[in-house]
C-alpha positions as CSV (number, residue, x, y, z in Angstrom):
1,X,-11.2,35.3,21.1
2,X,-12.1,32.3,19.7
3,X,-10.6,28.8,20.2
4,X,-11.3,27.4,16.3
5,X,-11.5,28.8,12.8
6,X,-13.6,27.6,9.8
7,X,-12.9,28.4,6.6
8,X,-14.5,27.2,2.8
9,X,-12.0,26.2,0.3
10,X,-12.1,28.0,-3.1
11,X,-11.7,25.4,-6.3
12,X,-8.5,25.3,-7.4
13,X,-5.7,23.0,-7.8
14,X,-4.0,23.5,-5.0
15,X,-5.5,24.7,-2.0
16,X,-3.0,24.9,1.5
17,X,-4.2,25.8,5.1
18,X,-1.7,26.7,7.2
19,X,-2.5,30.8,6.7
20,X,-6.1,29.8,6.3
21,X,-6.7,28.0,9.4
22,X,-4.0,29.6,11.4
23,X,-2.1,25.5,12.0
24,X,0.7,25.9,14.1
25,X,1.8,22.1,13.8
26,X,1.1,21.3,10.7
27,X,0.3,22.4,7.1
28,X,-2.8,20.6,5.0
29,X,-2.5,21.0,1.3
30,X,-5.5,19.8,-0.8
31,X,-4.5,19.5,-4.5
32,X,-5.7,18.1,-7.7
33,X,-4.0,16.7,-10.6
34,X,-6.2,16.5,-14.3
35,X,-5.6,13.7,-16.4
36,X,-2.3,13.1,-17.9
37,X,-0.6,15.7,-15.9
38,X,1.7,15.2,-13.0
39,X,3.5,17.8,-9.9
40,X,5.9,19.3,-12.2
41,X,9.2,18.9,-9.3
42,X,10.4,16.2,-7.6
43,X,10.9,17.0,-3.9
44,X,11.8,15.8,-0.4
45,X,11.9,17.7,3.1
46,X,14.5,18.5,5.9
47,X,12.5,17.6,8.8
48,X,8.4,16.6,7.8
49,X,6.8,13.8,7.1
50,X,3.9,13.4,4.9
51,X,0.9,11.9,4.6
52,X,-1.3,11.3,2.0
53,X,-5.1,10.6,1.3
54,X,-6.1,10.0,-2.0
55,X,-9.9,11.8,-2.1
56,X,-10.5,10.4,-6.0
57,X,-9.2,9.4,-8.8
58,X,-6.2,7.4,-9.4
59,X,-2.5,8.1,-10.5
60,X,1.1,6.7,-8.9
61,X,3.6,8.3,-6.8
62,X,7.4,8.0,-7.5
63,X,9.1,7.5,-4.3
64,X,13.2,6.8,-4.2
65,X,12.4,5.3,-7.9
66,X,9.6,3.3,-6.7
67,X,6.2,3.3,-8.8
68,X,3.5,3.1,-5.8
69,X,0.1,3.2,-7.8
70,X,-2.6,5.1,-6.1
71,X,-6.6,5.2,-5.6
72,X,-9.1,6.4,-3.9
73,X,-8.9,5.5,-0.5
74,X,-5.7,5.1,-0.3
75,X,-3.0,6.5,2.9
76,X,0.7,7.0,2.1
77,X,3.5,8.2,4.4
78,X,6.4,9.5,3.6
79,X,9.4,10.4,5.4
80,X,11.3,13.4,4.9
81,X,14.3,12.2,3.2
82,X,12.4,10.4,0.4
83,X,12.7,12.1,-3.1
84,X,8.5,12.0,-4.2
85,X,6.9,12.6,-7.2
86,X,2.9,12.6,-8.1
87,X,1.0,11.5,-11.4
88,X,-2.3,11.6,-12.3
89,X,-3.8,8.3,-14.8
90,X,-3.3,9.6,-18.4
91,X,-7.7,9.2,-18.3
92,X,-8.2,10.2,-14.9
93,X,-7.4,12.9,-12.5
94,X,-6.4,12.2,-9.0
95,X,-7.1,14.7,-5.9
96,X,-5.6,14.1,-2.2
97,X,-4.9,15.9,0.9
98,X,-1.2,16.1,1.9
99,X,-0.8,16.1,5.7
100,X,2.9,17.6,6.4
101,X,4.0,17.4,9.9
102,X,7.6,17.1,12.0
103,X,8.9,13.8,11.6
104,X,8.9,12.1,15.5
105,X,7.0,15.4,17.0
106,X,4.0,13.1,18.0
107,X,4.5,13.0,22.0
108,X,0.6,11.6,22.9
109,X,-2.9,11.1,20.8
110,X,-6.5,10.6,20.8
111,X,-7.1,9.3,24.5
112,X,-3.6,9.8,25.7
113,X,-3.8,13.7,24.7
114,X,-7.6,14.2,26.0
115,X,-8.9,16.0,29.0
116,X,-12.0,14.0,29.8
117,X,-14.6,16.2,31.8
């Protein structure tokens, strides 16, 4: 049995790994919105945060009524009880990777988390 799994993404709009990659503490979503268009839902979570990368492109985010614009390059989290919405420019498509995870989960990372041989 192996201890990792690679898979290649199809194109599409919305592509999201947890079955693909067998994630048992998170779910990765990589989506794409064309030009003009926009997630058609606004939405918030009972327990996971989010995290954001914005790939390319540019577009805003509607969090709690805030407008936060967003390009490439860009890292937004949000925390489960915020109400989020995402846009893409009206001439420009906008594609990110949403990271969802439990809010407070986080116990140890990078070094803290490593057995060093």
């Amino acid at each position: 049995m192996s201890n990792y799994k690679k898979v290649s993404l199809e194109n599409a709009p919305r592509v999201e790994l947890h079955d693909k990659l067998g994630l048992t503490g998170a779910e990765i979503s990589i989506n794409t919105i064309s030009a003009g268009e926009c997630v058609p839902f606004i939405h918030s979570h009972k327990q996971n945060e989010e995290i954001y990368y914005v790939v390319s492109g540019t577009g805003k985010a509607i969090i709690d009524n805030e407008e936060v614009n967003l390009v490439t390059g860009d890292w937004v989290r949000i925390s489960p009880k915020a109400e989020r919405q995402f846009f893409a420019s009206k001439d420009n498509s906008i594609s990110y990777i949403c990271i969802q995870t439990k809010e407070n989960s986080l116990e140890e990372f990078t070094a803290n988390d490593a057995i060093i041989k």
